[in-house]
C-alpha positions in Angstrom: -14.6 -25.4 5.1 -15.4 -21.9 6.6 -12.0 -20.3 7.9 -13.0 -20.6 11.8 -13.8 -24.2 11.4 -10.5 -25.2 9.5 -8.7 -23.4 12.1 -10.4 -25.0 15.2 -9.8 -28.2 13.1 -6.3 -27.9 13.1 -5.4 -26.7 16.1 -7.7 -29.5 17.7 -5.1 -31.6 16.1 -2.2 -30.1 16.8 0.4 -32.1 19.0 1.2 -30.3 22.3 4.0 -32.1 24.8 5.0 -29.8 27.6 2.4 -30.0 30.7 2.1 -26.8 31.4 0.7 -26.0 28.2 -1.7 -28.6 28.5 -2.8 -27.7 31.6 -3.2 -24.1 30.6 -5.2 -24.5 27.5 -7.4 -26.9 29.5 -7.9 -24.4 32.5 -9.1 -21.8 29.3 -11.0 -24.3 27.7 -13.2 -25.4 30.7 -13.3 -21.8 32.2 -14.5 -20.2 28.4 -16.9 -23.4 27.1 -17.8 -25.2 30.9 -19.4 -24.6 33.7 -19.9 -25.7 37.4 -22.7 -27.6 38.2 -23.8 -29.1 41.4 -26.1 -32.2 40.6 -27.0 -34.5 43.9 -24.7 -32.5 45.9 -21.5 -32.9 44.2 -19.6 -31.0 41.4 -20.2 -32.1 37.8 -18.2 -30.0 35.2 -19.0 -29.6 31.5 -17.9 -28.2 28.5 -19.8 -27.5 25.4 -17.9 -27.2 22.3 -19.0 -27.3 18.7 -16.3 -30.1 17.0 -16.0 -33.5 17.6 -12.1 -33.5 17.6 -12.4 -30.6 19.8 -14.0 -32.6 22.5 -12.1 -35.5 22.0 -8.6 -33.2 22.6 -10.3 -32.1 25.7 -11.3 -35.4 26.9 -7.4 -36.8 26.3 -6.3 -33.9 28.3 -8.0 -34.7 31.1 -7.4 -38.3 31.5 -3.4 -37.8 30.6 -2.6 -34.6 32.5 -5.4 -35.1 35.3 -6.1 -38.8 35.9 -9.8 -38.1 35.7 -12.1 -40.1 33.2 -15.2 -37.9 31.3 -17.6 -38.7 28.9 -18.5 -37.0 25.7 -22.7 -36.2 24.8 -23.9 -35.7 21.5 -26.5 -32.6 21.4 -28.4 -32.2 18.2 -28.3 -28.8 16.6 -31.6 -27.1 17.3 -33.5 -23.4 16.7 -30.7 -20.7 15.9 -28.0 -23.5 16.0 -26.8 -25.7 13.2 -25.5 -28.8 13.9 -24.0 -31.0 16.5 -22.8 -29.8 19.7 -20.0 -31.8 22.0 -20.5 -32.0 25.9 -17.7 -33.4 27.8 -18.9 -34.1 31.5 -16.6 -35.0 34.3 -18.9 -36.6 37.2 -17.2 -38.3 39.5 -14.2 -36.1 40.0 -15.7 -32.9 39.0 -14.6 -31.6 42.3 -11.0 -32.0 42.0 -10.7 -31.3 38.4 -12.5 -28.5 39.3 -9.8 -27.0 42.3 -6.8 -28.8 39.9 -7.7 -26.3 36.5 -8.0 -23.3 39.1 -12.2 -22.7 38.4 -11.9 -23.2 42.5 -10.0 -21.2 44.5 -8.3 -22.8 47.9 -11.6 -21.5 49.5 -13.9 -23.8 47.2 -14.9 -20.8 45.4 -15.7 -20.1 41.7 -12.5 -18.0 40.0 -14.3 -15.5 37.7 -11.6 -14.7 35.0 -8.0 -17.4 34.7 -5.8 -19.0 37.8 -3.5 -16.6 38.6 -0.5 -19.5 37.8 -1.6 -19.2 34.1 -2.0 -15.6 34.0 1.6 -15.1 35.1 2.6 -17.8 33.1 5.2 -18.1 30.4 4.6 -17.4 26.7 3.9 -20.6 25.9 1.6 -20.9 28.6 0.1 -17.5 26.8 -0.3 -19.3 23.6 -1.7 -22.1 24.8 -4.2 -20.1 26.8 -5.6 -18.0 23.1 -5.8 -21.7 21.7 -7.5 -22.8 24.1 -10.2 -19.9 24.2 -10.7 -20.0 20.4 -11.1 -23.9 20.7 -13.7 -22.7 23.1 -15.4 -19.8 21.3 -13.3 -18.4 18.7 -14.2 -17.0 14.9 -12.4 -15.6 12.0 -13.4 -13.4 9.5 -12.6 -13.1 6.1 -9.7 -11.2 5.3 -10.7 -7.3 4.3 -12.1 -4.3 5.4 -14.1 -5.8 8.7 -11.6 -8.6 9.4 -11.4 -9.7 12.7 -10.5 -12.7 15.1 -12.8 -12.9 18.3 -13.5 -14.5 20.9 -16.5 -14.6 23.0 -15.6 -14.6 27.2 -17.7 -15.8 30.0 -17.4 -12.6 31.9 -15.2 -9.7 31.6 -12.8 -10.9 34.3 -11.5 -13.8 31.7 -11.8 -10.9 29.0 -8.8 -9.0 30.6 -6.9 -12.1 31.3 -7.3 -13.1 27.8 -6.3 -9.4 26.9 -3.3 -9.5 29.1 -2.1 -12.7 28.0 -2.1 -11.2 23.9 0.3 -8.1 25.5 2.2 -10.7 27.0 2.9 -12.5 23.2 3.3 -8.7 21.8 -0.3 -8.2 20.7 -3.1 -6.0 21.1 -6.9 -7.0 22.1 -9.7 -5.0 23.2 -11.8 -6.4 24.7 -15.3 -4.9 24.5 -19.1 -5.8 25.7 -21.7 -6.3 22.9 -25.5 -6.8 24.1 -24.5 -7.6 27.4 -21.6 -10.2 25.9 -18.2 -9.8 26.7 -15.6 -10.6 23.5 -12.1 -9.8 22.8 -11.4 -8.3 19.2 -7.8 -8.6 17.2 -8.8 -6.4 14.0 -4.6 -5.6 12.8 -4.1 -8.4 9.9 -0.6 -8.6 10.9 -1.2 -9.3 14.4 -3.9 -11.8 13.6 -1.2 -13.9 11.0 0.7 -13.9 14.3 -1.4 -15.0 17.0 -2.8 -17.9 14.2 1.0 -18.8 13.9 1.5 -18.6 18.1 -1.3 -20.5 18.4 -0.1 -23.5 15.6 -2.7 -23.1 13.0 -0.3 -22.7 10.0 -2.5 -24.4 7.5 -5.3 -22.0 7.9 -2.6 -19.3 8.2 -1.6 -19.8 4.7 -5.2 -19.9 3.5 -6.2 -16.5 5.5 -2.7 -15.0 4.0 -3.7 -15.9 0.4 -7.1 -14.8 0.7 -5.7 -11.3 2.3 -3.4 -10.9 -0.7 -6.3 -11.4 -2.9 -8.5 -9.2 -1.8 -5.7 -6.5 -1.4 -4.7 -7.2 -5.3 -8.1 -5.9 -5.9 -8.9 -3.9 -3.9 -5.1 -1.9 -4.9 -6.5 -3.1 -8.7 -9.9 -1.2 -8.3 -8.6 2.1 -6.9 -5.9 2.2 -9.7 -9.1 1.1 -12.2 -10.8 4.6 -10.4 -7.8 6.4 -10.4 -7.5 6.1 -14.4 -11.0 6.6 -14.5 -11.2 10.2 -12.8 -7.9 11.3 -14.8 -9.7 9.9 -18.2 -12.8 12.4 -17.4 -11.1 15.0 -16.4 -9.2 14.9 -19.3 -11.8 14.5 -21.6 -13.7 17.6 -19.7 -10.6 20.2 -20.0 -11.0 18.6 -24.0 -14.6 19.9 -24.4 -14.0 22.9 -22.3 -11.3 23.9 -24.7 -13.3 23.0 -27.8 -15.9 26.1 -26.7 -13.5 28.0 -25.7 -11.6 28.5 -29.2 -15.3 28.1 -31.0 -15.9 31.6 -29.1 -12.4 32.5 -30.0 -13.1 32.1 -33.6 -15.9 33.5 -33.4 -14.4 36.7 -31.7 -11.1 37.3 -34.0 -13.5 36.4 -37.4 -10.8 37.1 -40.2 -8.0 38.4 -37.6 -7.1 35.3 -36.7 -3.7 33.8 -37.7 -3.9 31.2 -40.6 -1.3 29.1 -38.3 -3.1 29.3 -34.7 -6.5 29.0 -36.8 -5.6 25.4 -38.3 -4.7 24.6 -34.1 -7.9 26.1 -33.2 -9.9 24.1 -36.1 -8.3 20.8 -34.9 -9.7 21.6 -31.2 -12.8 22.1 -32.6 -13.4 19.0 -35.0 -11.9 17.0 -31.9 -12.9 18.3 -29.0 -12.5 15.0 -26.7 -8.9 14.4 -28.1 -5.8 14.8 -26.0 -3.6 17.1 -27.0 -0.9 14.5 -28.0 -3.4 13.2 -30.5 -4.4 16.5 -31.6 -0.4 16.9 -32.4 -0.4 13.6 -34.3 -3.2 14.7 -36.6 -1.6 17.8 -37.6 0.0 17.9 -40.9 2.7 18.1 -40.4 3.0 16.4 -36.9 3.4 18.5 -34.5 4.4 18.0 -30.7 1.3 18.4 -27.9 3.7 21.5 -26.3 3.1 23.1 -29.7 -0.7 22.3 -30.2 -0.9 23.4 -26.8 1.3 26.8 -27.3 -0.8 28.0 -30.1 -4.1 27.5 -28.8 -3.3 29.2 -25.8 -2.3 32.4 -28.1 -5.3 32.1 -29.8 -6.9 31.8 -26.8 -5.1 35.1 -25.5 -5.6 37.3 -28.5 -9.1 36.2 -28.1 -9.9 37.5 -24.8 -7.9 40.9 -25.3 -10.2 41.9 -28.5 -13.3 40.5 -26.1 -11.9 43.0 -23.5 -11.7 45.5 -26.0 -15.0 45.4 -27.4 -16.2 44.7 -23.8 -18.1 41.7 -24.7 -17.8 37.8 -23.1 -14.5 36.1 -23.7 -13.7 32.6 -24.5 -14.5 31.6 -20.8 -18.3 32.5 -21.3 -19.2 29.4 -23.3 -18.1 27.3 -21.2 -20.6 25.7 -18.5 -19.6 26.6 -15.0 -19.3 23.1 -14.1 -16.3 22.6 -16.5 -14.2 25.4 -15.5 -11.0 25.0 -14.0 -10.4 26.2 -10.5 
């Protein structure tokens, strides 16, 4: 089951006592998924949502906490959308449900973003009002780079409301308008493991934290992989580049060379992609890299000097200028 589904599943599910709560995530729910309709000159409220449970939580709400009865449609999945979508309708007392939930103000008019008693409401009320809206229209992304949980808003009045009522639990939102459609975005991974928690999807919370710990492990695996990588050939490079350099050295000193820094320089050369650890251990006798690495550099030295003398290249000159060290 895709992460957005297991978490609308749950919280669908999810055993919720205190009235106020109810009546705040059903306010969110009908304002975010329903709408007004007048049909024969009354009121007639629905709300679409895409899970049976869903509508079924929605439908118990109403008749415990309002006294109103609704009925729940069955909408095949059509075009663009994939499978069933779930209409409760309220008929009869769409009116009063209506002013009750706070879409009508005392004037009978529509109210564009939340009631202003859930917007000032407690925490709780808070939480209730973010599971209610992702109930509604909520998804959740995979954890990662592009992570997100969103939630798409009927206008940007209940954007900000839904924005203010995250600051309120000690998160951040933006809310933003994409094509002409307002959403709220929570990208942080910590503060989405904590509005899933506020909201009482721990199941899914567990899955989202295990998948985020995955992909972390390699993702921290694949930059440590790259890391070794870029040290390996840049180790083998300085290798080759010292390989030509002592060939020219060789080549510059001729008999003058030491027999001692000669045998060095004739190891670089037979293995010019060894480190200079292994060039120690194939000395006879061993040697330690710090004294490999001591007599080449004198060779290396005594090389360029005579160069200067003569006023010819040094060791430096056969080396590709893509190889030298800064």
């Amino acid at each position: 089951m895709a992460l957005t589904a297991s978490v609308k599943d749950e919280l669908s599910r999810l055993d919720v006592r205190k009235s106020s709560e109810r009546k705040a995530e059903v306010s969110t729910m009908l304002r975010f998924c329903g709408g007004l309709h007048i049909i024969s000159g009354r009121i007639v409220i629905e709300a679409e949502v895409d899970l049976a449970s869903t509508a079924r939580r929605l439908r118990a709400a109403i008749a415990e906490v309002y006294g109103h009865t609704s009925e729940i449609l069955v909408v095949s999945g059509g075009g663009l959308r994939r499978g069933n979508r779930y209409v409760v309708r309220v008929v009869r007392d769409g009116e009063a449900l209506a002013r009750q939930t706070g879409l009508l103000d005392a004037r009978g008019r529509p109210v564009r973003g939340l009631p202003s008693v859930i917007v000032n409401g407690s925490t709780a009320d808070a939480e209730a009002v973010w599971r209610g809206a992702f109930l509604s229209h909520g998804s959740l992304t995979e954890p990662g780079r592009s992570s997100a949980l969103e939630i798409t808003c009927p206008g940007p009045e209940s954007a900000l409301a839904l924005v203010g009522a995250a600051r309120r639990l000690g998160l951040v939102a933006k809310a933003r308008e994409v094509r002409g459609v307002d959403r709220v975005v929570i990208r942080d991974g910590e503060a989405i493991a904590q509005l899933l928690t506020r909201m009482g999807a721990h199941d899914a919370l567990m899955v989202w934290e295990e998948r985020r710990m995955r992909k972390e492990v390699r993702a921290t695996a694949n930059r440590l992989a790259n890391f070794d990588d870029a040290n390996l050939r840049r180790s083998a490079q300085a290798a080759v580049a010292a390989g030509a350099r002592v060939e020219r050295a060789l080549e510059i000193l001729g008999d003058e060379v030491p027999e001692h820094l000669k045998y060095a320089g004739a190891l670089r050369v037979a293995h010019k992609q060894a480190s200079l650890d292994e060039l120690g251990r194939m000395a006879d006798p061993v040697m330690t890299k710090d004294a490999i690495a001591g007599r080449i550099r004198r060779l290396l030295a005594m090389a360029d000097k005579r160069a200067s003398e003569l006023g010819i290249p040094g060791t430096e000159a056969s080396v590709p200028l893509d190889m030298l060290e800064n």
